[in-house]
C-alpha positions as CSV (number, residue, x, y, z in Angstrom):
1,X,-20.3,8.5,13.9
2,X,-18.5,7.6,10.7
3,X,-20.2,7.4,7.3
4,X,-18.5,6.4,4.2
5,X,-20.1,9.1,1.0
6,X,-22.6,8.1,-1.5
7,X,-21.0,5.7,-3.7
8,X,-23.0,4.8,-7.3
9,X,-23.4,1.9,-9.1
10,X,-23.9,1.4,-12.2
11,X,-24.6,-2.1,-13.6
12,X,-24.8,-1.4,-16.7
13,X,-21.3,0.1,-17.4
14,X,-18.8,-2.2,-19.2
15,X,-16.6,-2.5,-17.2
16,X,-14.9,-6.2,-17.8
17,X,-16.7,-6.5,-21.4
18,X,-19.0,-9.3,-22.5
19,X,-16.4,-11.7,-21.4
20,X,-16.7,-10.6,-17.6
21,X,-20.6,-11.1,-17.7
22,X,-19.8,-14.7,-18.7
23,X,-17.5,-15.2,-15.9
24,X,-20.5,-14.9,-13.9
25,X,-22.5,-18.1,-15.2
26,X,-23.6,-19.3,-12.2
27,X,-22.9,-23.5,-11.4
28,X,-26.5,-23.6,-13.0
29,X,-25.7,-21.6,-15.7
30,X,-22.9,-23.5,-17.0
31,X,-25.0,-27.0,-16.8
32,X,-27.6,-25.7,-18.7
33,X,-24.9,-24.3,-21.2
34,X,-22.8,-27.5,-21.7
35,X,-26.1,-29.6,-21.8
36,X,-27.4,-27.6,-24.6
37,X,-23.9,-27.7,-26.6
38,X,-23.7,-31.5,-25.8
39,X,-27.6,-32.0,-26.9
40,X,-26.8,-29.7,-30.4
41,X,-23.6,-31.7,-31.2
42,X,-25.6,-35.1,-30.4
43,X,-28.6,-33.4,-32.4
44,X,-26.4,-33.1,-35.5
45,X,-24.4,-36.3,-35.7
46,X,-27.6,-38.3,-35.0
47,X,-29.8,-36.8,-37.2
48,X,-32.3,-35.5,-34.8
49,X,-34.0,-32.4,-35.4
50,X,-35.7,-32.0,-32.1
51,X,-32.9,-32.5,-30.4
52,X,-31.5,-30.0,-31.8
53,X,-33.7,-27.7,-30.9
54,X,-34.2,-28.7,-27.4
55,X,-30.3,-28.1,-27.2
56,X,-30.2,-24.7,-28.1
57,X,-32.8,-23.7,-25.9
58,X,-30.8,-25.1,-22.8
59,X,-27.4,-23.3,-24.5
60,X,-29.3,-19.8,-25.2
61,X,-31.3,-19.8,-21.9
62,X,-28.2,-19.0,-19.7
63,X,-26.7,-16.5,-22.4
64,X,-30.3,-14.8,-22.6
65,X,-29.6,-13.9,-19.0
66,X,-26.2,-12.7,-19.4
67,X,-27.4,-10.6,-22.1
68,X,-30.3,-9.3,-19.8
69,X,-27.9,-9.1,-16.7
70,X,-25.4,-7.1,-19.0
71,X,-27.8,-4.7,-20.7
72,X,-29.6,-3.8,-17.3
73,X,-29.1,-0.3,-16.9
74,X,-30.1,1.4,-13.2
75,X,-27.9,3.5,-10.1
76,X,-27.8,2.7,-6.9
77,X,-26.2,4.7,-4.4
78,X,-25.3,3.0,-1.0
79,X,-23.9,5.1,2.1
80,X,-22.2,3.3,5.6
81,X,-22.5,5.2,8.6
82,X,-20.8,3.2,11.8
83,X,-22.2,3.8,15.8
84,X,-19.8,4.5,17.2
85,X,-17.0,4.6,15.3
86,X,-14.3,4.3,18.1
87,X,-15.2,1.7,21.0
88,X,-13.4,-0.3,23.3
89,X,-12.2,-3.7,23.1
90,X,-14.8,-6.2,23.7
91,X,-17.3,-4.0,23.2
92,X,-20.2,-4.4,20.2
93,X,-20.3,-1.0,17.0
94,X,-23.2,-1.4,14.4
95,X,-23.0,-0.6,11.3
96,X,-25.9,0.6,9.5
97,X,-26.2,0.3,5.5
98,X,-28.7,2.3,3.4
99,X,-28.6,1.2,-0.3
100,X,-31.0,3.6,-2.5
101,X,-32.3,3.1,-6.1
102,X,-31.7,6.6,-7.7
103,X,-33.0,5.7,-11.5
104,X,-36.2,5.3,-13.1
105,X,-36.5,1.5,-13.0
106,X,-37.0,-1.0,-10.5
107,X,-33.9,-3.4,-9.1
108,X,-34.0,-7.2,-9.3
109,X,-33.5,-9.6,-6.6
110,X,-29.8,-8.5,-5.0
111,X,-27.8,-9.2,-2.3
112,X,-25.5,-7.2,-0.2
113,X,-22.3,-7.9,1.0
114,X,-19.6,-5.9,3.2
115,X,-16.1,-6.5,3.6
116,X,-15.0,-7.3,7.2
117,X,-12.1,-8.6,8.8
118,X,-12.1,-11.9,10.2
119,X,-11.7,-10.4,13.7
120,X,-15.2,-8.2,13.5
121,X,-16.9,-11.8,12.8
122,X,-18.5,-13.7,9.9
123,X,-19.1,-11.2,6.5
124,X,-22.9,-9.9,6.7
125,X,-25.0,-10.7,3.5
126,X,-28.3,-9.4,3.1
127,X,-31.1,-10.3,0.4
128,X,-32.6,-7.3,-0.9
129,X,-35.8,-7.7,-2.8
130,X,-37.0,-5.5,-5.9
131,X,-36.2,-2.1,-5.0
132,X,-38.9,0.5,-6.4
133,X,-37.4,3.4,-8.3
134,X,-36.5,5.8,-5.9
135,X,-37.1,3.4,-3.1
136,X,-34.7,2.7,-0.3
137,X,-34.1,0.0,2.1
138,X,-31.8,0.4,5.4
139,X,-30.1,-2.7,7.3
140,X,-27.8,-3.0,10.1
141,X,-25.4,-5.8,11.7
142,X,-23.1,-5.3,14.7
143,X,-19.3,-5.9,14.6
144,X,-17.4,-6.7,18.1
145,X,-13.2,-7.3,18.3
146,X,-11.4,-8.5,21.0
147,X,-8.5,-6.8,19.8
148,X,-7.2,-3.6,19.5
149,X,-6.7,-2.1,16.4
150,X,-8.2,0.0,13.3
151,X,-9.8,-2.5,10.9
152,X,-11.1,-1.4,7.8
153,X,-15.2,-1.7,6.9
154,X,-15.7,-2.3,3.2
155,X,-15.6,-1.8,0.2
156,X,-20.0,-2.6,-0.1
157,X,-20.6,-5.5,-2.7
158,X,-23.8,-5.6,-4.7
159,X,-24.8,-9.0,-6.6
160,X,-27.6,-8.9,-8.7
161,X,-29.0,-12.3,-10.2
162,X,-31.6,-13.7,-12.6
163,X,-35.0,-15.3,-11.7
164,X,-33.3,-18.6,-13.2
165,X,-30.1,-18.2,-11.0
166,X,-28.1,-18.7,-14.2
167,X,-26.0,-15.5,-13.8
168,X,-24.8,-13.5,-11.0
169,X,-22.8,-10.0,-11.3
170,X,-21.2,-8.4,-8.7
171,X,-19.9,-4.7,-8.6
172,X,-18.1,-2.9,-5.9
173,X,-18.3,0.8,-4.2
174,X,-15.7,2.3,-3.4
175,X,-16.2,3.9,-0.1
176,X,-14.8,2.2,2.9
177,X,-14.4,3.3,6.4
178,X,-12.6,2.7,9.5
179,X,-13.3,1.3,12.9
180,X,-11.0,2.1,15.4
181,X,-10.6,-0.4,18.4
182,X,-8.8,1.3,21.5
183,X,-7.4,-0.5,24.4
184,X,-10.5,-1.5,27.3
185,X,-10.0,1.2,30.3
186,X,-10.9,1.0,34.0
187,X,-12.3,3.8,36.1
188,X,-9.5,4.7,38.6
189,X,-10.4,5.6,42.4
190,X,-9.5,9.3,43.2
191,X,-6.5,9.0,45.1
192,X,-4.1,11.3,46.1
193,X,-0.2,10.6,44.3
194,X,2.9,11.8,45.6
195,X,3.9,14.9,43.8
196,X,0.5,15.7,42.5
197,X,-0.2,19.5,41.8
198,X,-3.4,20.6,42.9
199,X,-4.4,21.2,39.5
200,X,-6.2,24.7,38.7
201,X,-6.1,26.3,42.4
202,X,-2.5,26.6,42.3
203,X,-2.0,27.8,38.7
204,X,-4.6,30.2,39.6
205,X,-2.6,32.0,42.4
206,X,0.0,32.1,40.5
207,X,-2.1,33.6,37.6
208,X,-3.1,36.3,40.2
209,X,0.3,37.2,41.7
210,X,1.1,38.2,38.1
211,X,-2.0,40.0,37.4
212,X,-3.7,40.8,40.4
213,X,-7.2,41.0,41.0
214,X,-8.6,43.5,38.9
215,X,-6.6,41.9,35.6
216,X,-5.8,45.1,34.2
217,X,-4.1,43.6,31.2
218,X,-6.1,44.8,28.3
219,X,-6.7,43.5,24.8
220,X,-8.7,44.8,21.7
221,X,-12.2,43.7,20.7
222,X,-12.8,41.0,19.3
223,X,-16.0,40.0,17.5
224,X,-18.3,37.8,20.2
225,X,-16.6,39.4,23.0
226,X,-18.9,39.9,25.9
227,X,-19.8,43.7,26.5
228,X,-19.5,43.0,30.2
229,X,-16.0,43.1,30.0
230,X,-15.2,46.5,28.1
231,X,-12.3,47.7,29.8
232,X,-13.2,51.6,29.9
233,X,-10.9,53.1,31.3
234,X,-8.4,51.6,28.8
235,X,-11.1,52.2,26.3
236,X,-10.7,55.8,26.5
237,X,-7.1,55.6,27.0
238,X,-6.4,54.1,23.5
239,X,-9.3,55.6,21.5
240,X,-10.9,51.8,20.7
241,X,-12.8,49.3,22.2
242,X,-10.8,47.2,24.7
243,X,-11.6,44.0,26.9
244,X,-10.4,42.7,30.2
245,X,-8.0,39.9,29.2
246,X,-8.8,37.1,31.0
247,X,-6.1,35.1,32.7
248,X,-6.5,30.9,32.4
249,X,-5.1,29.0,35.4
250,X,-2.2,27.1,34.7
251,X,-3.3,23.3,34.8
252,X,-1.1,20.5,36.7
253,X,0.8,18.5,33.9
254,X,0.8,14.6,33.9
255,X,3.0,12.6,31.9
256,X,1.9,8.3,31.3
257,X,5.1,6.4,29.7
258,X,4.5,3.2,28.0
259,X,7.4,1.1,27.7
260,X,7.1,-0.9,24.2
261,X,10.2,-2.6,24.2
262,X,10.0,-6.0,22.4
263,X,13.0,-7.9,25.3
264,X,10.6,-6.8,27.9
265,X,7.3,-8.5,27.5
266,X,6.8,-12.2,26.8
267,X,3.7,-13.5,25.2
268,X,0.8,-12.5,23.5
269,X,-2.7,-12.3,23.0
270,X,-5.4,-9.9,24.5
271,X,-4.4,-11.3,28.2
272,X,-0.4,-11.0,27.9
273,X,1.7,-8.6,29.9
274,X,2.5,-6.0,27.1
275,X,-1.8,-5.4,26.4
276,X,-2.8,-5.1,30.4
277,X,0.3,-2.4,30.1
278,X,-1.4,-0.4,27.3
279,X,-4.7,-0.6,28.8
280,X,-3.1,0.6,32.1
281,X,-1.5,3.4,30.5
282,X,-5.2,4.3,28.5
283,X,-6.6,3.9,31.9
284,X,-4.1,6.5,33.5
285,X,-4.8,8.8,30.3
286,X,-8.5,8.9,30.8
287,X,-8.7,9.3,34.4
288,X,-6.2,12.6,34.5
289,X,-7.8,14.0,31.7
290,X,-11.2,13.7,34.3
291,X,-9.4,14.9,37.2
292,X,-8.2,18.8,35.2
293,X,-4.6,17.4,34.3
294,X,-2.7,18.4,30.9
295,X,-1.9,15.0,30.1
296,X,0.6,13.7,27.5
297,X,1.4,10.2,26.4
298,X,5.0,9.2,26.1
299,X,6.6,5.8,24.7
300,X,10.4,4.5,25.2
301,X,11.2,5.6,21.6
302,X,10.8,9.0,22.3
303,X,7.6,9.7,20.4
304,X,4.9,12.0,22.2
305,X,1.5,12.3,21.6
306,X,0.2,15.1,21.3
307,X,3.4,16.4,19.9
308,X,2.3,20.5,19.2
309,X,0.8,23.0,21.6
310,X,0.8,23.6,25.2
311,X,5.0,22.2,25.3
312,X,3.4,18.8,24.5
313,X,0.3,18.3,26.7
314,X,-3.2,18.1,26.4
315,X,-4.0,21.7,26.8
316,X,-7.3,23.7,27.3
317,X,-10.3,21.9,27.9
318,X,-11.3,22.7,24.8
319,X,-8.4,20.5,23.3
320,X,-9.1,17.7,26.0
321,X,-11.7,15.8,24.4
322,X,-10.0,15.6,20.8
323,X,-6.4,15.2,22.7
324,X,-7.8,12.2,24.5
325,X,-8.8,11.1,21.1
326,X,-5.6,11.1,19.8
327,X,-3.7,9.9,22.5
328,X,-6.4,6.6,22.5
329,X,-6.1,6.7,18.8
330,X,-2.5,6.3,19.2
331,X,-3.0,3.3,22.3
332,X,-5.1,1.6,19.6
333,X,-2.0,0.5,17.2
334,X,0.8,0.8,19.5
335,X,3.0,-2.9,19.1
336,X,6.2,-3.0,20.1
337,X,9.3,-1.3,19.4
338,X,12.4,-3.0,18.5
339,X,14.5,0.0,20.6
340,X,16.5,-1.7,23.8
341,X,16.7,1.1,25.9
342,X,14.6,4.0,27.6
343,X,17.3,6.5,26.8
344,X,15.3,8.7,24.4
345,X,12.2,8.5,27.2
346,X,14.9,10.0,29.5
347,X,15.7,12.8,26.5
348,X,12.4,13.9,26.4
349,X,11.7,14.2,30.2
350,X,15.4,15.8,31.2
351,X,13.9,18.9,30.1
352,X,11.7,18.8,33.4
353,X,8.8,20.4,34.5
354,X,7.4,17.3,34.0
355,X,4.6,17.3,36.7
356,X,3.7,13.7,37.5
357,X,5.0,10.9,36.1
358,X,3.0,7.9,35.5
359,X,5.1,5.1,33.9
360,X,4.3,1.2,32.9
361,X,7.3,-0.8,32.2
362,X,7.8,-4.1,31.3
363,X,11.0,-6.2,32.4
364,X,14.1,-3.8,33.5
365,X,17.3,-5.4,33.5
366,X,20.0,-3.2,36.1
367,X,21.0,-0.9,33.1
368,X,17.4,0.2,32.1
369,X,16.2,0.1,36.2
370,X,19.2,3.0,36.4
371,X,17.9,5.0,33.1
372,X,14.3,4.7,34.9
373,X,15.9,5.8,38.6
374,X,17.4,9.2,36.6
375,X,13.6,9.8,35.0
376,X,12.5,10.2,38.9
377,X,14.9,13.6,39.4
378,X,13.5,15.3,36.2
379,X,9.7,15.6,37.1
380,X,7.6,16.4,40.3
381,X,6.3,12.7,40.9
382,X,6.9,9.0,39.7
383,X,4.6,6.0,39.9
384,X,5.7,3.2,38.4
385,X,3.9,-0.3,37.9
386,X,6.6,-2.6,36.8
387,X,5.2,-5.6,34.9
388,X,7.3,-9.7,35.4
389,X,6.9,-10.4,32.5
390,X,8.0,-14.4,33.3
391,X,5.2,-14.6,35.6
392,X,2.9,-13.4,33.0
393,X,3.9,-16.2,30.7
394,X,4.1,-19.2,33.7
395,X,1.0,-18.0,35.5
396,X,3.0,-16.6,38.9
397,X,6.2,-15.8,40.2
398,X,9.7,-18.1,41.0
399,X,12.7,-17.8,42.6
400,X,15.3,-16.0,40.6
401,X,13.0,-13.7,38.8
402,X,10.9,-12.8,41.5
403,X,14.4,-11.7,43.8
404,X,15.4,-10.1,40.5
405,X,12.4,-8.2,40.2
406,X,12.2,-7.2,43.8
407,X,15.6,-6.0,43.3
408,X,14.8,-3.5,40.6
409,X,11.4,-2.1,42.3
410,X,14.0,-1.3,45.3
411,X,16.0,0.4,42.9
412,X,12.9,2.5,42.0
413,X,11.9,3.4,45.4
414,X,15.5,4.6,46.8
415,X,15.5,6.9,43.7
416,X,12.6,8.3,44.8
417,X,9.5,6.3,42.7
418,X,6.5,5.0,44.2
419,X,6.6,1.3,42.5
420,X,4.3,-1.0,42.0
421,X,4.9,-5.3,41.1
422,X,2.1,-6.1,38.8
423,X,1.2,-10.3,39.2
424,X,-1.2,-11.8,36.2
425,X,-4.9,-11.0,36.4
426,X,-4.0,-7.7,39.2
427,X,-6.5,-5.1,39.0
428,X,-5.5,-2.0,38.2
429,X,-7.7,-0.1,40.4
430,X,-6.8,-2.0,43.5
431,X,-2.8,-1.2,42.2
432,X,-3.6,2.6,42.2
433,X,-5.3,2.4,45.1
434,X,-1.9,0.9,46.8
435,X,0.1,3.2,44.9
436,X,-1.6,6.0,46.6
437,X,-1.6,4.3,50.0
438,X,2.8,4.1,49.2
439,X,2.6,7.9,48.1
440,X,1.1,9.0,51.1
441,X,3.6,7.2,53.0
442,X,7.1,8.6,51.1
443,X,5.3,12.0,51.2
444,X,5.0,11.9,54.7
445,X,8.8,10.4,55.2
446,X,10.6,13.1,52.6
447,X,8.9,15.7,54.3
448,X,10.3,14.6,57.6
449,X,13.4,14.7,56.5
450,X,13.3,18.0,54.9
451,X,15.8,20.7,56.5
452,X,13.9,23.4,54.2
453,X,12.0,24.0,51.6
454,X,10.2,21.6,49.2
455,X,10.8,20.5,45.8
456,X,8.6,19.4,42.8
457,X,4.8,19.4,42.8
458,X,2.6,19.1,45.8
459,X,-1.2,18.4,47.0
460,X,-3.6,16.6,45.2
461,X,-7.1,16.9,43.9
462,X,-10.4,16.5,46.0
């Protein structure tokens, strides 16, 4: 939950003068004013003394009300607090408003307004009646987007108006706060990927071939330390209090590449090739973050989310759930880039040690299909769902670009990548679960073919 501070108000501050209050002469206001002027001036040419007087009461009637508008002196505090304040696309937040009289009198008749965007819906107004001193009143209204995106809530407007409706003021807090719309995700089925590591049980035997057993690497105490695990024998060795260090399994690492490139997506709008791509790639985020995978999100520029700790991956468990954060915060404004290439994706990965490579391209003309074969030599496994991006725009598939396109996912899979076409409207799951099926199938021919040894990751989870 997000909420926006305590913001006062204070409508009796001068903040645009005397002048400003007479800006807000309502339509009625100013009626009443130039009817009195007009009845005074016609008053005094004609003679008529009655007249006159009726005419200044309709002219000091509305400036009676700016004067009481003006001089009204009270705080009000109002505080935002959004549930939640990150959701999916498509799916409903509500915000809830608290505004609270915090001086000795009693409000007026006011109304509240917040400041949306035009994609969260219509702007909410609320009617507020007289507010006791001290007094609060709470009201809520529910925001839902389509689109991805962080859209600011706010800044909260209050009006306050006469009983005649001759005046209205308006003032403005200053808080404001933020709801962030990531990309929709889909639960994946646990399949087993070509070049999978097994995730904790083999970082784990290789924790104990280190260590062994008994861990007899040592470490001073630390405040919070369990007793249980006073080392004694080093404790007497070293005259203080040691602990058994604990070793943490090394976790399988997962790499999802997003390929942003403007050329290689057609369209837009929330059904176009380029946004079933990014919720694809949020998809494959969530779900190896569920299955124990350090998980890292990588786009074609280069850039690498998150960028510190653990060589670039979503470490501990600890740092998963605020990682996965991150990486969805990231999905959530990601538009395309204006690079041509995926030669700085390549940079990042020649490093290797990769573990698995899950990657979502768009279009791949022959150059790019050959900087994408090279990715498949650097890490332990490759999927790749390759997007037609014409086919996407003309509702299926024709001729040229579908021999083309065919052409490129061979490319893939002699390099070594288990690829996948991706037609409008596919379902992810249904691709994954094919993917999987392919995996299975290259697995079991490299391994046939292997004089010796293996190379890259192996297994899967349960």
């Amino acid at each position: 939950m997000a909420a926006g501070g305590p913001a006062a108000m204070n409508d009796g501050d001068d903040k645009g003068g005397l002048r400003a209050a007479l800006g807000g002469l309502t339509t009625r206001g100013r009626s009443f004013l130039a009817a009195g002027i007009a009845a005074a001036v016609c008053a005094y040419v004609l003679g008529q003394g009655d007249l006159l007087r009726v005419g200044l009461l309709l002219a000091a009637l509305p400036l009676v009300c700016v004067a009481v508008l003006f001089r009204t002196r009270y705080r009000v505090a109002g505080t935002r607090r959004l549930s939640p304040s990150r959701v999916p696309a498509g799916t409903e937040a509500r915000v809830h408003l608290r505004m609270e009289n915090v001086s000795r009198l009693p409000t007026g008749l006011l109304m509240l307004q917040d400041r949306v965007p035009y994609v969260l819906g219509p702007r909410p107004r609320f009617v507020l009646d007289r507010v006791e001193a001290g007094g609060r009143r709470e009201v809520s209204y529910r925001v839902r987007s389509d689109l991805r995106g962080r859209h600011p809530l706010g800044p909260l407007q209050l009006q306050l108006s006469d009983p005649f409706g001759m005046c209205e003021l308006t003032r403005s807090f200053s808080a404001y706060d933020t709801l962030v719309v990531i990309p929709r995700t889909q639960p994946l089925p646990p399949v087993r990927l070509a070049g999978e590591a097994s995730g904790y049980g083999e970082g784990r035997q290789r924790a104990l071939a280190l260590a062994g057993e008994d861990d007899l690497i040592p470490r001073g105490y630390r405040h919070g330390d369990d007793l249980r695990r006073v080392h004694w024998r080093s404790t007497a060795r070293y005259g203080e209090l040691m602990v058994r260090r604990e070793e943490q399994p090394q976790r399988a690492r997962c790499t999802v590449l997003l390929d942003t490139r403007r050329i290689a997506y057609q369209g837009t709008g929330p059904d176009s090739a380029f946004e079933w791509a990014v919720s694809g790639a949020a998809s494959a985020l969530v779900h190896m973050l569920e299955r124990g995978f350090a998980v890292r999100l990588l786009t074609d520029d280069g850039s690498s989310v998150p960028g510190e700790g653990a060589g670039g991956f979503a470490g501990s468990t600890h740092e998963s759930a605020d990682s996965a954060g991150l990486m969805m915060d990231t999905l959530a404004v990601v538009d395309h880039s204006d690079g041509g290439g995926l030669s700085r994706a390549y940079d990042v990965l020649r490093g290797g040690n990769q573990g698995l490579l899950v990657a979502f391209f768009g279009d791949l003309d022959e150059e790019q299909a050959a900087v994408a074969a090279r990715m498949r030599q650097r890490s332990g496994g490759a999927v790749a769902f390759v997007l037609d991006s014409d086919a996407w725009v003309q509702g299926e598939s024709h001729g040229a670009a579908l021999a083309g396109a065919e052409e490129r996912l061979r490319l893939l899979r002699e390099s070594g990548w288990t690829a996948v076409l991706v037609q409008p409207g596919a379902d992810l799951a249904e691709l994954w679960q094919l993917a999987g099926q392919q995996s299975t199938v290259t697995q079991s021919a490299l391994s046939g073919g292997a004089t010796g040894g293996t190379t890259g990751f192996t297994g899967g989870w349960s």
